[in-house]
N, C-alpha and C positions, 0 to 999 in steps of 0.2 A: 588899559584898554578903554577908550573914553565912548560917549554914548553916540560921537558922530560915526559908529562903526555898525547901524544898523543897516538891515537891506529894505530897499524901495519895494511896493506890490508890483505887479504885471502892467499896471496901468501906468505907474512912472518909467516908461523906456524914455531911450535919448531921442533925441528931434526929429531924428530923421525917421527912427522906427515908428513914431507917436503919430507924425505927418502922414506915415503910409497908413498906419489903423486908420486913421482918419478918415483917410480917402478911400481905405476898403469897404469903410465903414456906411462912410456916404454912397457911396456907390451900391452897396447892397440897400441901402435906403429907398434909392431911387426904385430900383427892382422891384420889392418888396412894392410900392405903391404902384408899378402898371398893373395895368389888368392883367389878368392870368387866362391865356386862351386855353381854349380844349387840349389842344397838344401840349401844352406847357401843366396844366393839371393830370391830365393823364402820366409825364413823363415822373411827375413829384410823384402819383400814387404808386409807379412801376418801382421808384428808388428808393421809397420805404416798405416794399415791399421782397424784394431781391437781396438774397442774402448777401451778407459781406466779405464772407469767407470767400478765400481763388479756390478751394478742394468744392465746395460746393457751388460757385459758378462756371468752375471747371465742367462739371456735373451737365448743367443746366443748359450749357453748350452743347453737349452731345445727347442730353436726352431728349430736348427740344427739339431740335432739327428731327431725329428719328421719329419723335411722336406725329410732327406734325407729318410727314411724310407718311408716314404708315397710316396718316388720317385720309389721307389723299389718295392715296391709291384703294385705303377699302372703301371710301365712300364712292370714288369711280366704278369699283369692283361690284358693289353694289347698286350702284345705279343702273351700273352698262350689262355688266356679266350676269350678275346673277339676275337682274328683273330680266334681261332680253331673254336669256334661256329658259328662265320659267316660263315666259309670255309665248314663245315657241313650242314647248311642250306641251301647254294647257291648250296654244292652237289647234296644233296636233290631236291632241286626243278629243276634244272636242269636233274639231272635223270626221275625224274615225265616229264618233256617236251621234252624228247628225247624217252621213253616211248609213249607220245599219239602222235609224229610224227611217230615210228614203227607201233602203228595200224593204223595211216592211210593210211600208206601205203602197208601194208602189208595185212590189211580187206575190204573187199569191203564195202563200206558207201552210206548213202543216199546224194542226193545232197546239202541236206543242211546240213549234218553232226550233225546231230540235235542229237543223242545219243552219238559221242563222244563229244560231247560240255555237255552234262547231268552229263556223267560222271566226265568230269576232273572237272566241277563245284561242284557237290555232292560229288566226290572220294579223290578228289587231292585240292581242293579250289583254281582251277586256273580257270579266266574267258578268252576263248578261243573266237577265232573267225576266220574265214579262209576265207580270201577275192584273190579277183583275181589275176594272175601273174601281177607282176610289179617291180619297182625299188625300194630298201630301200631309207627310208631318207638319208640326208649328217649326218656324224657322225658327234654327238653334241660335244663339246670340255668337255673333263676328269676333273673330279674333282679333285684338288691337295690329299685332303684327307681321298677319298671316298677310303674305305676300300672293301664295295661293289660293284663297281664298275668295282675294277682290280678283284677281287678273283670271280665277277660272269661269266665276261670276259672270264680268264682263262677256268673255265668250259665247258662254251658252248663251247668254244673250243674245249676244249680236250671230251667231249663229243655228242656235236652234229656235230660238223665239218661241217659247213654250212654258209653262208654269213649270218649274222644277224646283227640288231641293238638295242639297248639299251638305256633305260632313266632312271637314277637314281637321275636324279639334282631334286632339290627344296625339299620342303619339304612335297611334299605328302604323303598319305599314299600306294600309289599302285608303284609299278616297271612294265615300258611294257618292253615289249619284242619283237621283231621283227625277225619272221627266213622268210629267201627265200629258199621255197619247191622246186620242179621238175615244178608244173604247178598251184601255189597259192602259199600264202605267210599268215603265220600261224601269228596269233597275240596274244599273250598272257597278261595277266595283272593279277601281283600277287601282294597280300599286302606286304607290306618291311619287316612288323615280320617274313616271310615266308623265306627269305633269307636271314636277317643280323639281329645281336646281340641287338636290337633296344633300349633295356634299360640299356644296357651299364652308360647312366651318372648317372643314379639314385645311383650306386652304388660309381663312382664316389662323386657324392653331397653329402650322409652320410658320407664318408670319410673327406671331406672338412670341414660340416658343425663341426663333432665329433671332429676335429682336433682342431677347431676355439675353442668351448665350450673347450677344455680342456685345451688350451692353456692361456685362459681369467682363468681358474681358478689357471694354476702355476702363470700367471700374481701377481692374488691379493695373494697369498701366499707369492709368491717371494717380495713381497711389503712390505708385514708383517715383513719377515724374514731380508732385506735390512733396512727398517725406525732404529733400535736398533743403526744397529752399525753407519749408519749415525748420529743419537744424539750423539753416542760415539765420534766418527770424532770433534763433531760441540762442545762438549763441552770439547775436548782438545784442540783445535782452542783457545776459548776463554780464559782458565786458560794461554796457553801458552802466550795471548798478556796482560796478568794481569787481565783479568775483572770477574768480577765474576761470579757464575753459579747457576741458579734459575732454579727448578725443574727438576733436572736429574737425574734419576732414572735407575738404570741396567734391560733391560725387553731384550725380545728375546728368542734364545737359550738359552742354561746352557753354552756353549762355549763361546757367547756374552755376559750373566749376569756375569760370572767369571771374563771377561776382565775392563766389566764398571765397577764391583767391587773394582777389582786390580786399575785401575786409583782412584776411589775414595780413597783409601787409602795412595794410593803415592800421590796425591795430599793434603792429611789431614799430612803426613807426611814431607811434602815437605815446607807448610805453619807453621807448627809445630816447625819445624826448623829456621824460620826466624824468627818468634817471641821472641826465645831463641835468638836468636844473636841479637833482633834488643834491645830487655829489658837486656841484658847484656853490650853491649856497651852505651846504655844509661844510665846505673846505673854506669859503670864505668868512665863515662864523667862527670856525674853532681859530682859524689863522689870525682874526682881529682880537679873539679873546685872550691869544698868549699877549698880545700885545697891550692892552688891558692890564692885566697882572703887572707885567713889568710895569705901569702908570701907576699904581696901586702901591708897588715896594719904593718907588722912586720915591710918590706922595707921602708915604709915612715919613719918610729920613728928614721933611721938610719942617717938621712940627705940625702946630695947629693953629695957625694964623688965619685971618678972611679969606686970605686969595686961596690957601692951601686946604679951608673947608670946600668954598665953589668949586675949584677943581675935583674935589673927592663927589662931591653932588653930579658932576659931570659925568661924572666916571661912571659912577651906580646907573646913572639913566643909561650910557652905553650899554652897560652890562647888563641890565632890564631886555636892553633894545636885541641883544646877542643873543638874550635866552628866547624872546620869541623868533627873532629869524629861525635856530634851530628847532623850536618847535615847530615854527611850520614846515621847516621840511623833513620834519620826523613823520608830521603827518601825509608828505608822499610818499613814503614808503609803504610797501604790501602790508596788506594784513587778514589772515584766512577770514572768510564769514563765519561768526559764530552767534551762539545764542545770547540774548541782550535782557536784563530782568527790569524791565521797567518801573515797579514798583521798590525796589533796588534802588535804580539810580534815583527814581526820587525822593527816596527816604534820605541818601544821602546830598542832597538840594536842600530838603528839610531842616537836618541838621546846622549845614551850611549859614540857610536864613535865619534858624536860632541866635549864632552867633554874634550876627551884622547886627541882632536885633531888628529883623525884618518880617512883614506880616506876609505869611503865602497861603494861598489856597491850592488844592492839588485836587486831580480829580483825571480818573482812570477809567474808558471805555474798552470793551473786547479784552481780548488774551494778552496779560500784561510779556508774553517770553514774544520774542519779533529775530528775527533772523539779518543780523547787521555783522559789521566791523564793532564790535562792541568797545573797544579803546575809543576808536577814535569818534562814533557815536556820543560815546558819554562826553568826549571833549566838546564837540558840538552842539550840545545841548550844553553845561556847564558855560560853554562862552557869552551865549545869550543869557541867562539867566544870570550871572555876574554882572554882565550890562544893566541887566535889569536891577537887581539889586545895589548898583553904583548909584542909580540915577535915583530912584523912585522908593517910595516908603512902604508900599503892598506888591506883591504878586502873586497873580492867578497863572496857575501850572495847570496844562489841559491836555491828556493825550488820547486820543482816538484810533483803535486798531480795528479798520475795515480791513474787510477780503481784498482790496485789491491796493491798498495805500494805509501808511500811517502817516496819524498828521498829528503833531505838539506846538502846542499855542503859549505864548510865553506873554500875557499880558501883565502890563505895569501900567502905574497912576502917576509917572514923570514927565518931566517936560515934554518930550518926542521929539521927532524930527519933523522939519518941513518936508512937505511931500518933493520939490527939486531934487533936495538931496538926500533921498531916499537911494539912490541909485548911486549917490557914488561915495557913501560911506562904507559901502563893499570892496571900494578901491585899497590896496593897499598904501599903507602910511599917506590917509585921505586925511587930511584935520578939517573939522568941522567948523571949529572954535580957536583960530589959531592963538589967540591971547588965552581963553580957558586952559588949554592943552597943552599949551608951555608949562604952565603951572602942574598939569596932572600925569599920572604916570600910566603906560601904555606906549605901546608900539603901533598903535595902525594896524597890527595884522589880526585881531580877533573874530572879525566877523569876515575877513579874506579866507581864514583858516576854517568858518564853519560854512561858508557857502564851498567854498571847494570840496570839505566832507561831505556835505549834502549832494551835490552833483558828483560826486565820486560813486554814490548810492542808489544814483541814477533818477535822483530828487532835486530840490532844489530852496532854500530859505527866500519866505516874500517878506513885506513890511507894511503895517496896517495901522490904522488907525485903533486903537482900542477900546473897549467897553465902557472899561473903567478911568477912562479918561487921557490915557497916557499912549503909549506906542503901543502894536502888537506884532508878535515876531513871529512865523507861522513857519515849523519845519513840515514838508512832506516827502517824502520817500516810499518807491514802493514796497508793498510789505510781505 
């Protein structure tokens, strides 16, 4: 497996993909340098701010429209309903108490005013009393959001025109009132129903309460209609990192059963396809190797002449070339996910570079146990690192196990690749060097075989420049 069998980064795509970055690229350039109007920053602050989840914009869909609705109608309700009707009643009863101050002053009364006090209690449901000239209380301090307070204010104002005082705080049920007569000081005490909107929250509270019950019930629907395509999500997740998939079923919508559907079929077609190629290149591996053999028994009968060495040198590279084709299609074959010992495989890497007489360094982040194909992983990794060790005289062994990716860096202090053909040393039986490679032994399929295990993983092998001078081979997969 020769060294022209590395993989390109992200950055070497082929011309056409390179030409569209480019142009995506420039073009978000341009962007980036207009100016940014009000609307166009407002709309960036709304989309980092907007969650990314559909269960939770789903959400925001229906709880929005209702908030903002229910804002509308109490602030109307508020405005219109409930300040008209207070302003009505507080009219009311202040007309009623500018009323029994014209008959008393205006009728002659007994000294204890004992029938107009009969009547505004029977007539008007106000409990009166008229005690001697003197001073009002100090005005009690206004309530921030007593509604009756200012609009009964107003009132006596505008229709008794008289010094008075008022007590609307706490939460009694009665409102006094205090006016200064000519020669007595009138004291009135009416219930609150009598001059403000008093059940105001109740209508409020069914608002709230109908909103909440209706809202718990898009909740569990919205649940129903969400769970589908999440299984959908969770079991293209899995098929894409190779593992397989145990009771998935298309439920939901008909929008969402036709989607799980379509996946299931590209997946039955996707796998269909690999079988065909993996039982074809196998039949046509093992059926060149009988043929092989017989070359082999014939070659011996012939001696050991020149021609009859070359020939047998011919033969081994064939046979070289047989055993990778069937390795590569041993490696599409299934294989359950199991537990992978990282510090395992690379003790046995270790050992490996002992032998070559090769210098490695190794170095191990997070929980060395990782959840892989662990055969064909450890092939994966061993392809690269044999490249590596072909080429170069040190290697640094690097593997990092985050929460949502593992990623193993394979640096060497060798020649490397030019960054062109970066990209197509992953090609199978690619020669980089075709005078080198004549010479050397390998089939072209080594780093075909570990990019396809990578992306089998639902990962994928890049190709970098390295630290230490040479190439750097970066597997990541998620973890």
């Amino acid at each position: 497996m020769g060294r022209h069998e590395r993989q390109p980064t992200d950055a070497a795509q082929a011309p056409s993909q390179a030409g569209l970055s480019q142009h995506a690229l420039s073009v978000s350039a341009l962007e980036d340098r207009r100016p940014v109007s009000g609307l166009r920053r407002v709309t960036r602050w709304l989309k980092r701010r907007v969650p990314r989840g559909l269960y939770a914009r789903a959400l925001l869909i229906i709880i929005l429209p209702m908030v903002i609705l229910q804002s509308v109608i109490a602030f109307n309700f508020m405005e219109r309903h409930w300040q008209t009707v207070t302003q009505r009643l507080s009219t009311a009863v202040t007309r009623d108490i500018a009323a029994i101050i014209d008959v008393i002053e205006t009728y002659p009364q007994t000294a204890d005013h004992a029938e107009i006090i009969r009547i505004a209690r029977e007539r008007l449901a106000l409990n009166i009393a008229i005690e001697p000239p003197g001073d009002l209380p100090p005005p009690r301090p206004k309530p921030f959001f007593s509604i009756l307070d200012r609009i009964l204010s107003q009132e006596l104002s505008r229709q008794v025109r008289r010094p008075f005082w008022i007590d609307t705080v706490g939460n009694s049920d009665l409102v006094e009132v205090r006016i200064q007569m000519d020669n007595s000081i009138l004291r009135i005490f009416a219930r609150r129903s009598q001059a403000y909107a008093s059940n105001t929250h109740i209508f409020l509270l069914w608002m709230v309460i109908t909103s909440l019950v209706l809202l718990a019930i898009a909740i569990l629907f919205l649940r129903g209609q969400i769970r589908p395509i999440l299984k959908l999500a969770e079991a293209a997740e899995h098929f894409g990192k190779g593992q397989k998939l145990s009771g998935f079923q298309p439920r939901g919508a008909d929008e969402v059963r036709r989607a799980g559907q379509a996946f299931i079929q590209m997946r039955e077609r996707i796998e269909r396809q690999i079988e065909q190629r993996t039982a074809m290149l196998s039949g046509v591996s093992h059926d060149l190797r009988t043929i092989l053999t017989r070359f082999k028994l014939q070659l011996a009968f012939l001696g050991d002449g020149p021609e009859v060495k070359s020939l047998n040198q011919d033969v081994e590279d064939m046979q070289l070339m047989l055993e990778g084709y069937l390795s590569f299609a041993k490696g599409e074959a299934e294989e359950d996910i199991g537990t992978l010992n990282i510090e395992t495989l690379f003790g046995r890497i270790r050992d490996e570079a002992a032998l070559l007489e090769s210098g490695i360094m190794i170095s191990i982040e997070g929980d060395p146990l990782v959840n892989v194909r662990p055969n064909a992983f450890s092939r994966l990794v061993h392809n690269l690192t044999s490249n590596a060790f072909r080429y170069a005289d040190n290697v640094r062994l690097t593997a990092v196990h985050g929460p949502r990716w593992l990623t193993i860096t394979v640096d060497d202090d060798g020649p490397g690749i030019p960054l062109k053909a970066r990209e197509d040393v992953f090609k199978p039986f690619f020669r980089l060097d075709e005078a080198r490679n004549l010479n050397e032994s390998g089939t072209g399929l080594g780093l075909a075989i570990a990019r396809d295990i990578a992306r089998s993983h639902g990962g994928d092998v890049m190709l970098d420049d390295s630290p230490i001078g040479g190439l750097r081979a970066i597997i990541r997969v998620p973890a």
